[in-house]
Every structure is written in C-alpha cells, then in structure tokens.
N, C-alpha and C positions, 0 to 999 in steps of 0.2 A: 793499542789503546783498548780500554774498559769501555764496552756498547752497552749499555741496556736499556729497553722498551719498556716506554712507561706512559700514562696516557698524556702525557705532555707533549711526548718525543720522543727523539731520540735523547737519550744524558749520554756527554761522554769526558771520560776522565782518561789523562794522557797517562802513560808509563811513567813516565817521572812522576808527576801528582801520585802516584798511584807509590812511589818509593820513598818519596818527602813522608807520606803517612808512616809508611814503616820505620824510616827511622824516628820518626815523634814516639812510637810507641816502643822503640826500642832504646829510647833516653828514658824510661816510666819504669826500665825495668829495676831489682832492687839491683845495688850497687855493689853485691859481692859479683855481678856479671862482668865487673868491667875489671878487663886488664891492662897490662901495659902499653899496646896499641886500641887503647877504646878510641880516640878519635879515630881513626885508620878504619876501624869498626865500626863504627857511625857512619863515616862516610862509604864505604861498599855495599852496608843496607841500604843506603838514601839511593845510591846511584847503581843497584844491581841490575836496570832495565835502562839503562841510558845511552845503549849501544845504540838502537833504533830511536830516531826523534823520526815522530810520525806523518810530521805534514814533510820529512825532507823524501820521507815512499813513494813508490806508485803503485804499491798493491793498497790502497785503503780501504776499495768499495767491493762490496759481494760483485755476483754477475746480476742481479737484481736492482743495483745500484746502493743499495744501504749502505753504512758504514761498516766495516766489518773488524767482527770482534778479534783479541788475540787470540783465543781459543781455537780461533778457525783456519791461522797460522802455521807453519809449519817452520821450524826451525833451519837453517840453512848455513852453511860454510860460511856465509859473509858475513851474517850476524855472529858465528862463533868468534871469527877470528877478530871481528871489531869490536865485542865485545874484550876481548882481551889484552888485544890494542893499546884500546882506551883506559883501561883497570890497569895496563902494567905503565901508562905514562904516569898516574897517580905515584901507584906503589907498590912494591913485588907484594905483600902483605894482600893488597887488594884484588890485585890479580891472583893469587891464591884461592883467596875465599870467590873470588868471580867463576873460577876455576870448578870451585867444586861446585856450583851453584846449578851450570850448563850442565854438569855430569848429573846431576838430579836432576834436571826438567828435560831434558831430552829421554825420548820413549823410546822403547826398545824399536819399533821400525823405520826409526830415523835412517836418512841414505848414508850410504857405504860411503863418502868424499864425509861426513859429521862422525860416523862411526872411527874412520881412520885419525879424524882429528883428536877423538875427545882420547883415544886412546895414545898416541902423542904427548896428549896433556895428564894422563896420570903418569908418565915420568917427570913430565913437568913439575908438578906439583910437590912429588915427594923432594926431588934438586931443588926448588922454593924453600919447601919447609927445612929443610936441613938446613940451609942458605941463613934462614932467620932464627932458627934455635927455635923453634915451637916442635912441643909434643904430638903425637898423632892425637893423643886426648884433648889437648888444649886445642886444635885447629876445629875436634867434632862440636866440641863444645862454642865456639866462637861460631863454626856456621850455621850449629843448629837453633843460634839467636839469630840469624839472618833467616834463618829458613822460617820459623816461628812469625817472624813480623811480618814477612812479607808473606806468610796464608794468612794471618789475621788480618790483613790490609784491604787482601784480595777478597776476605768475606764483607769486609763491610763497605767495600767500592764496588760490590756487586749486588750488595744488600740482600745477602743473606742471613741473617740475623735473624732468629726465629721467633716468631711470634709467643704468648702466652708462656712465656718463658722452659719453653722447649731448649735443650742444648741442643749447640751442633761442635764438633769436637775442632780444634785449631791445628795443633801437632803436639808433638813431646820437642818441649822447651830445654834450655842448657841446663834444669836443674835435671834434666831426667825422668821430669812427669810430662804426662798427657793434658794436658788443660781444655775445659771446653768454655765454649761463647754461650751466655742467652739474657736474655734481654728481661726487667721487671718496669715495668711503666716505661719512664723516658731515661732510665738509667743503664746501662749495660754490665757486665758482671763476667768476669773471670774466674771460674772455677777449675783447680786453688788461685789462689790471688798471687800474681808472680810479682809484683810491683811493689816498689818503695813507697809511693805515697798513697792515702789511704783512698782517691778520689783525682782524676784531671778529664781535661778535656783535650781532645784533638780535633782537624780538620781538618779538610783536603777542597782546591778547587774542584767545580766539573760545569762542563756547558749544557744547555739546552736547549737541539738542535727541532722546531721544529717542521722543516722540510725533511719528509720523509725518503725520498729518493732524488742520487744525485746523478749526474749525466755523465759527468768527468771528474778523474781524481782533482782536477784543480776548482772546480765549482765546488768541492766540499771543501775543499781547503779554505775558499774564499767565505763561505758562510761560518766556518768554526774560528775564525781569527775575527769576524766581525760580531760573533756573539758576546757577549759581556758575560765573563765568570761567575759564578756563584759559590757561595762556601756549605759546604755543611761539616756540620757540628757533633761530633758523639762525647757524652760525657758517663765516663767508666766511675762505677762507684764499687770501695769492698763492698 
C-alpha cells in the first residue's frame, strides 16, 4: 500500500487503487499504442500489483506501529511466484509483461532464492514470447506503456507533482520519448503530450486514517475497512 503523512493522517491508497489509476491513464493514451492484445494490455497495467492484497498480510505495520509504506518492503519469493501465478491464470500474454515488470523493480540486492527465480523467468519469457509470435520490440514497446503508467500513477498517489510548475520527469513512454509531469493552476500537463484527447480526468480511491499508531496488524485492518473512501480527482489538460 501507498502511506503518506499529511496533517490529517495517515492517507492510504491500496496497490490495486494505485493500478485502476494506471490503467485509466493508459486508455488516454493515443491510439496508435494499442495492439492486438490491447485488452490483455489494459488488463496487466490495471492488475500489475495484485499479487499482494494488503489487509490478507501481516507485515502492514512499522515496528513503531504506523502503517508501513511499500517502499519499505522488500521483495520476496512469494510475492514473485504469486505474482506469476495469478498473471499466468489470466493469460500467458499477462504473465509475460508481469514477467518483465518483477525483472525491472527488483534491485540488484535482492536475495539469491528472487535472484535464482527471476533468472528462471528470463527463459521464461523468451518460451512465452515466441509461444505468442510477439517481437522482442513489440513486447519493449507494450511494457514500456505499463511501465510509464504505473511511475505516472505512483507520482501522483504519492503526490508528487511539483508545485509552481516545476517538472519532474515520468519515464520514456512507448513512443520512445522521455515525458515529464508539472502542474499549471489546477490543471496538470504532460510534456510532450502522449494522449488522444486534448483534456480528461482521472481518479483513484484513498482513506484517511486518522489514528496514528496501531497495536496489531488486525487493529489496522479493523480501522481501514471502517473508514469510508474518498475520491480524488486530477484533470490533465494539453
């Protein structure tokens, strides 16, 4: 889950929440992105963090008792292999792009039992892609719109979005540019402008939590299932 401190609370926004946004902003994009498997591609943005649902944990809280962010996480065997799991019950296609997703966010001192796996899974992968008749360009291309949505998602469910219209850069998108984020009044701004329409709005749930420390992972569970959601709203404009 997405933690941040604000003087209300805690906010917190679930990994899913946090992947609904990406794929909303990854149906915005223009429509030469989409190919043959574009649903299949929608759906492995929406769902690239769905391995973990966070109230089924019991790692949620710091040792201080807060909630504790994913950041602070550490990647593991169970979440690799479940993550895969669940991506290959959809679709080999999904598990593909889920495939290469884990090979980009795992850091290089991940433990030797995540090392041995991810390396497993670049045979995998390449057995998938031949399997499907996809290019090694077509596969770069199709993840690095996964990858693109989900930092852009990550910036603005962390709310970092820079003030006074400061950029801060997203990634390099499937067209092959660098795009950055910054903000003019209440409007938000993609520079270059990767999207079909000139103008939309997205939004994503989040809670707010405000009991600051909790005693036991299920006392936190019990206060975030009785909070009552809130939306917020970002509206991108060229």
């Amino acid at each position: 889950m997405i933690v941040n401190y604000t003087e209300q609370g805690w906010e917190i926004i679930t990994q899913r929440a946090h992947g609904l946004l990406s794929a909303a902003l990854a149906a915005q994009w223009k429509k030469s992105v989409r190919g043959p498997r574009w649903i299949e591609l929608l759906t492995a943005i929406a769902e690239h963090d769905d391995s973990r649902i966070e109230l089924l944990q019991k790692d949620l809280l710091t040792a201080a008792g807060a909630p504790q962010n994913f950041t602070m996480k550490k990647i593991d065997l169970q979440h690799c292999e479940e993550t895969i799991f669940m991506a290959q019950s959809k679709s080999t296609y999904i598990a593909l792009l889920c495939s290469v997703h884990l090979d980009f966010v795992c850091p290089p001192d991940v433990g030797r039992e995540v090392k041995n796996f991810l390396g497993r899974q670049a045979a995998q992968r390449e057995q998938w892609r031949r399997q499907l008749g996809i290019t090694a360009a077509q596969l770069k291309k199709d993840y690095s719109l996964l990858e693109w949505c989900d930092a852009l998602s990550l910036l603005l469910c962390q709310n970092e979005n820079q003030p006074e219209g400061r950029k801060i850069e997203i990634s390099e998108g499937p067209d092959g540019v660098v795009h950055q984020l910054f903000q003019e009044g209440t409007k938000l701004k993609v520079d270059p402008w990767p999207f079909e329409a000139s103008g939309f709005d997205v939004s994503y749930e989040y809670r707010t939590l405000t009991q600051m420390v909790f005693k036991t992972p299920d006392e936190f569970r019990k206060v975030l299932l009785n909070t009552v959601p809130e939306i917020r709203t970002w509206s991108f404009k060229k």
